[in-house]
VOPAGU-2260 file (C-alpha; in pm, 1 decimal, decimal comma):
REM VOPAGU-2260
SITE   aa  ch    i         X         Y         Z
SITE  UNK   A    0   -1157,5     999,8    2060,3
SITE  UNK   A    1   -1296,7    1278,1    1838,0
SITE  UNK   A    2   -1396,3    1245,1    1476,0
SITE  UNK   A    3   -1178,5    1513,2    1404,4
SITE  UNK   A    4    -876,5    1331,8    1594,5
SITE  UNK   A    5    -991,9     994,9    1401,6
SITE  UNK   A    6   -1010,0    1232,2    1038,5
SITE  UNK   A    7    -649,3    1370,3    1122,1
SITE  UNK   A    8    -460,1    1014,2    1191,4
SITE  UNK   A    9    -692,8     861,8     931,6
SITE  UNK   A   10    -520,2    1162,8     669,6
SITE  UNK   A   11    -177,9    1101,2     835,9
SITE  UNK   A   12    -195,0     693,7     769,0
SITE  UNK   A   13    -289,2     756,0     395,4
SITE  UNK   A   14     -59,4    1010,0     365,1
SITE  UNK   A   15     210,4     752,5     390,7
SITE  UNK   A   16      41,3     490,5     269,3
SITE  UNK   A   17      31,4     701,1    -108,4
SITE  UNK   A   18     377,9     814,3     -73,5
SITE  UNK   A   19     424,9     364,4     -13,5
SITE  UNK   A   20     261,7     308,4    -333,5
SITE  UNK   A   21     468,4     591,3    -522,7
SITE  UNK   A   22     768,2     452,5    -442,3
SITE  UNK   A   23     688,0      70,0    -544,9
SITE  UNK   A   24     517,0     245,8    -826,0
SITE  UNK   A   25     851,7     419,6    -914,6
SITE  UNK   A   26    1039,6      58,3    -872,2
SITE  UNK   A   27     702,4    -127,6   -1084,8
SITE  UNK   A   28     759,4     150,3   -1368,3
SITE  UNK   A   29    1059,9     294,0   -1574,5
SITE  UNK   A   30    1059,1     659,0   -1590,1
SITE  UNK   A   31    1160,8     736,0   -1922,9
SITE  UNK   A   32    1487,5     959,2   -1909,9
SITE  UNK   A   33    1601,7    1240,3   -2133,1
SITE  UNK   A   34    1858,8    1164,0   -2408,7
SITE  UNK   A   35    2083,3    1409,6   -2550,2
SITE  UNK   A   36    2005,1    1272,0   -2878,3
SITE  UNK   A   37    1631,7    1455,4   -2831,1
SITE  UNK   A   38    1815,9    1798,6   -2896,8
SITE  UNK   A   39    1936,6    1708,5   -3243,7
SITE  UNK   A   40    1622,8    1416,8   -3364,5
SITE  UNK   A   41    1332,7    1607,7   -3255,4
SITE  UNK   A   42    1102,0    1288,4   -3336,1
SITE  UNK   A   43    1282,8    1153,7   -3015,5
SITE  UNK   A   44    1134,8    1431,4   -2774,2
SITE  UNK   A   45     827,5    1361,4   -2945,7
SITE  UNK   A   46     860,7    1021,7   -2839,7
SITE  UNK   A   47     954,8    1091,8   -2509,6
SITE  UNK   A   48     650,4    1329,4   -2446,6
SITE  UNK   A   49     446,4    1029,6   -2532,2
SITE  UNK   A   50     629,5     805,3   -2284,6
SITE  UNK   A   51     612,7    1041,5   -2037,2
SITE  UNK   A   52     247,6    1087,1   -2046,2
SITE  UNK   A   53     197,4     723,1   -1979,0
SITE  UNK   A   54     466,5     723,3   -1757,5
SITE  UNK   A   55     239,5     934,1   -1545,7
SITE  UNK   A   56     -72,5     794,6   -1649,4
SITE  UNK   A   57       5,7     407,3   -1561,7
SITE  UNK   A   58     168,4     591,2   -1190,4
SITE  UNK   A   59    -150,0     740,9   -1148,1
SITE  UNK   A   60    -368,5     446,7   -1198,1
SITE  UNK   A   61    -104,3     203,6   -1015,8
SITE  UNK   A   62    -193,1     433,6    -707,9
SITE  UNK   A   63    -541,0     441,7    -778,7
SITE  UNK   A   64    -566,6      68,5    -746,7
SITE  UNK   A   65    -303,8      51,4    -495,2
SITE  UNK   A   66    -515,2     266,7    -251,7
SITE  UNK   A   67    -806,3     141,7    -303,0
SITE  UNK   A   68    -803,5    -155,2     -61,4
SITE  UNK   A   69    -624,0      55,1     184,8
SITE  UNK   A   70    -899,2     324,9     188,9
SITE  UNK   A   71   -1161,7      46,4     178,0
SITE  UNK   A   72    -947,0    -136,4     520,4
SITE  UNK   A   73    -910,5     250,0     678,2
SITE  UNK   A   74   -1274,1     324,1     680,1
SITE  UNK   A   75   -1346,6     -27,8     824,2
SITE  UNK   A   76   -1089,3      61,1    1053,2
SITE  UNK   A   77   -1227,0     435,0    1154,0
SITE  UNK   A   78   -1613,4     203,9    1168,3
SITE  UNK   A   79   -1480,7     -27,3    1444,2
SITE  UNK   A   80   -1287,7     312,6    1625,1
SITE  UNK   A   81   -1610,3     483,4    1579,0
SITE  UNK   A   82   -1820,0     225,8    1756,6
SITE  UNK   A   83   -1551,7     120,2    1956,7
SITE  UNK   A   84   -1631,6    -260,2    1890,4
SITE  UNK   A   85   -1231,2    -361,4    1836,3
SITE  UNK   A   86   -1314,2    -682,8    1700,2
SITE  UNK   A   87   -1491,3    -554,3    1453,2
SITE  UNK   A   88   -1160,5    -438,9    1250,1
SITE  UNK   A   89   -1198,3    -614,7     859,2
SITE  UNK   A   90   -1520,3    -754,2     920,9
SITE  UNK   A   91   -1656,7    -517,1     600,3
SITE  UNK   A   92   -1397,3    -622,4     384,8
SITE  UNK   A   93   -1566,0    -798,9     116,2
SITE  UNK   A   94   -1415,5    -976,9    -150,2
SITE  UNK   A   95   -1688,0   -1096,3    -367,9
SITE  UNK   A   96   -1574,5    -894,0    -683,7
SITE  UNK   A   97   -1293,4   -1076,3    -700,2
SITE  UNK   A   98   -1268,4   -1478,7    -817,5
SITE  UNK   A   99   -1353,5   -1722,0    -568,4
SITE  UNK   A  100   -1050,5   -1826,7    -495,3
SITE  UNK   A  101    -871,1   -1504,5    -433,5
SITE  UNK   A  102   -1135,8   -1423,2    -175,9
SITE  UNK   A  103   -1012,7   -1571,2     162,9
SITE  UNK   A  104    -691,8   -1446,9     121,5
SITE  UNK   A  105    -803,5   -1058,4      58,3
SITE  UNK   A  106   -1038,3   -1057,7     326,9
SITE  UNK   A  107    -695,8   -1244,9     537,0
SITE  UNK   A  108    -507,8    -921,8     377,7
SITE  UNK   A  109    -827,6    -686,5     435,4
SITE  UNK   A  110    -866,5    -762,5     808,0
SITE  UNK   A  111    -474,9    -786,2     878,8
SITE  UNK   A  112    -478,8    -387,9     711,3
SITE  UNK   A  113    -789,7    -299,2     941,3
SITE  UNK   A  114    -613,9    -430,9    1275,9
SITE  UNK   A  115    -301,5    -269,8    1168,0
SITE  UNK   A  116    -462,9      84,6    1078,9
SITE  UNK   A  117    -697,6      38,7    1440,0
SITE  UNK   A  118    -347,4      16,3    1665,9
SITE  UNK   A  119    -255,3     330,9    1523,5
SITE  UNK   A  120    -610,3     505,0    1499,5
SITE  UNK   A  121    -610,0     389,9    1881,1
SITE  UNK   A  122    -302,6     614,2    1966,3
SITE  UNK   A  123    -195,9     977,7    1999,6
SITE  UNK   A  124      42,9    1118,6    1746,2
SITE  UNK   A  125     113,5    1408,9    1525,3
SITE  UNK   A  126     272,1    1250,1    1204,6
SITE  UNK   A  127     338,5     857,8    1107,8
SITE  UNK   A  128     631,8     818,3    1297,2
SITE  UNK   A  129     464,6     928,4    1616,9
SITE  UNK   A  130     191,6     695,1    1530,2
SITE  UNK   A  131     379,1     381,2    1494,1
SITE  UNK   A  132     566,0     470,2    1785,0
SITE  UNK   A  133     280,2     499,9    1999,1
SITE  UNK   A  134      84,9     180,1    1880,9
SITE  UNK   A  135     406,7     -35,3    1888,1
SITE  UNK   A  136     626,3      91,3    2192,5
SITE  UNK   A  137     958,3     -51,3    1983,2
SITE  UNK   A  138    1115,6    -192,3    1641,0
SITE  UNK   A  139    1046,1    -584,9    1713,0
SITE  UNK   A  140     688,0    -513,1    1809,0
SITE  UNK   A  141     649,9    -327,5    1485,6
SITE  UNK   A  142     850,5    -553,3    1267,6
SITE  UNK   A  143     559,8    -850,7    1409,0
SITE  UNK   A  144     334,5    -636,7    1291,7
SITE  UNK   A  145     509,5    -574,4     910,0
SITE  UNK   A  146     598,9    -933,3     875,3
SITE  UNK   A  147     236,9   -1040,5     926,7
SITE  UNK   A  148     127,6    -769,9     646,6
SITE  UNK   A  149     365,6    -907,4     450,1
SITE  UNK   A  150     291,1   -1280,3     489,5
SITE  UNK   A  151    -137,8   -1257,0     398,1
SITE  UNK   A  152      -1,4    -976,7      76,3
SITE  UNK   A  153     226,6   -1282,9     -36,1
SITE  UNK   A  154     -62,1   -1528,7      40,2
SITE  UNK   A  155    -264,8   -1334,2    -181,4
SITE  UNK   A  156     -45,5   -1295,9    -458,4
SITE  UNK   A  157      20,9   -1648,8    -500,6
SITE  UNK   A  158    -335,8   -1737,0    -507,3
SITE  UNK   A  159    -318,4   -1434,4    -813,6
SITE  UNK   A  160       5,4   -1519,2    -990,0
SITE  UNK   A  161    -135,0   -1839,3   -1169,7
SITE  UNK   A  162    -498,8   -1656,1   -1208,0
SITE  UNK   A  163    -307,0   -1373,1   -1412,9
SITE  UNK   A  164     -56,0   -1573,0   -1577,5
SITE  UNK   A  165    -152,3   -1465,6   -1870,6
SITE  UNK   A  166     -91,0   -1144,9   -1895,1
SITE  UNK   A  167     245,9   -1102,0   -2010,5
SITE  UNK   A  168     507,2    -950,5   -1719,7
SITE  UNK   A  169     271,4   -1026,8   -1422,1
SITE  UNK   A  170     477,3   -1255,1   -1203,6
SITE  UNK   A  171     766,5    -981,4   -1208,7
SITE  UNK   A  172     548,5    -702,5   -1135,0
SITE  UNK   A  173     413,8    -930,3    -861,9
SITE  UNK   A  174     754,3   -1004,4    -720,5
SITE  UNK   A  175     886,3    -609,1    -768,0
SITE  UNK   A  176     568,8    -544,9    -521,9
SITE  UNK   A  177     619,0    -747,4    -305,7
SITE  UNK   A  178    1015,4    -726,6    -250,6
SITE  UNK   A  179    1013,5    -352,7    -270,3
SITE  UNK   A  180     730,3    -347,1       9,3
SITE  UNK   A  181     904,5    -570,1     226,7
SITE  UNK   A  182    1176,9    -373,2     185,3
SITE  UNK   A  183    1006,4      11,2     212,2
SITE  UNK   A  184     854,2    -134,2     544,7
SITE  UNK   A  185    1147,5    -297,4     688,8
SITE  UNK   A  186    1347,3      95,2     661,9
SITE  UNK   A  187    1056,7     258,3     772,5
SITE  UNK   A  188    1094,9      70,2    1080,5
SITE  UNK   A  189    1495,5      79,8    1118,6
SITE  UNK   A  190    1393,6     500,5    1075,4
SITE  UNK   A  191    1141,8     497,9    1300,4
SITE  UNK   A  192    1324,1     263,2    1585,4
SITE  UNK   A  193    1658,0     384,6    1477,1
């Protein structure tokens, strides 16, 4: 396997995985929505201008974050393709930004990503479907694979809910996350293995 071939499936996986995180994104956010009010209060437009703007700019920085483990669990991925030391999938994770107890279960998460994102660096394909296809042969295969992604992301949200239970909302972002990707992943494979 090329680095080229390993460059083009690595942009094909994140691909998806951004257009993933718009779509919980879109479910985590309200997108404010134009009134015909704003036509005869101008102060209202105003207003909606200014939601707007951190409509987008919260979107943008929910993906930021979003990705950020993912790109961090795809290049330990494209390491172990590279040296073709399979095992080695989520060994770089490291979690030792984050509080100690939230550590095992990232690196759990991390490693689970990196063996995920390996099966389908492993195969031939042109887009995401092709990919999955390829890695998994058929829908119950693939669902394994989902419902163990989704077990170690649950794992490590409940070791965050009670860290961040502060913070005013965070339990219901938590669970919007984490039904919405159960849900995104579960049609992605009824499309896929229609």
């Amino acid at each position: 396997m090329t680095l080229k071939d390993l460059t083009q499936k690595k942009e094909i996986i994140l691909r998806h995985e951004l257009a993933f995180a718009n779509k919980i994104g879109a479910a985590v956010f309200e997108k404010p929505k134009v009134s015909y009010w704003m036509i005869f209060i101008p102060i209202l437009f105003l207003y909606f201008i200014y939601r707007m703007q951190k409509f987008r700019n919260d979107s943008i920085k929910f993906n930021e974050e979003f990705m950020s483990a993912r790109r961090s669990a795809m290049d330990d991925a494209i390491s172990a393709a590279e040296t073709k030391d399979m095992t080695a999938a989520g060994m770089a994770i490291q979690g030792s930004k984050l509080p100690l107890p939230l550590q095992k279960p990232y690196i759990s998460w991390g490693k689970t990503l990196s063996s995920h994102y390996l099966d389908l660096l492993a195969v031939d394909g042109d887009d995401f479907e092709s990919l999955i296809r390829a890695a998994y042969g058929n829908r119950n295969n693939y669902l394994v694979t989902i419902d163990r992604l989704n077990t170690v992301e649950k794992e490590f949200y409940a070791v965050l809910k009670p860290l961040m239970a502060q913070v005013e909302g965070t339990s219901d972002i938590i669970a919007t996350i984490e039904s919405q990707s159960r849900r995104l992943r579960h049609e992605t494979a009824c499309r896929i293995f229609n």
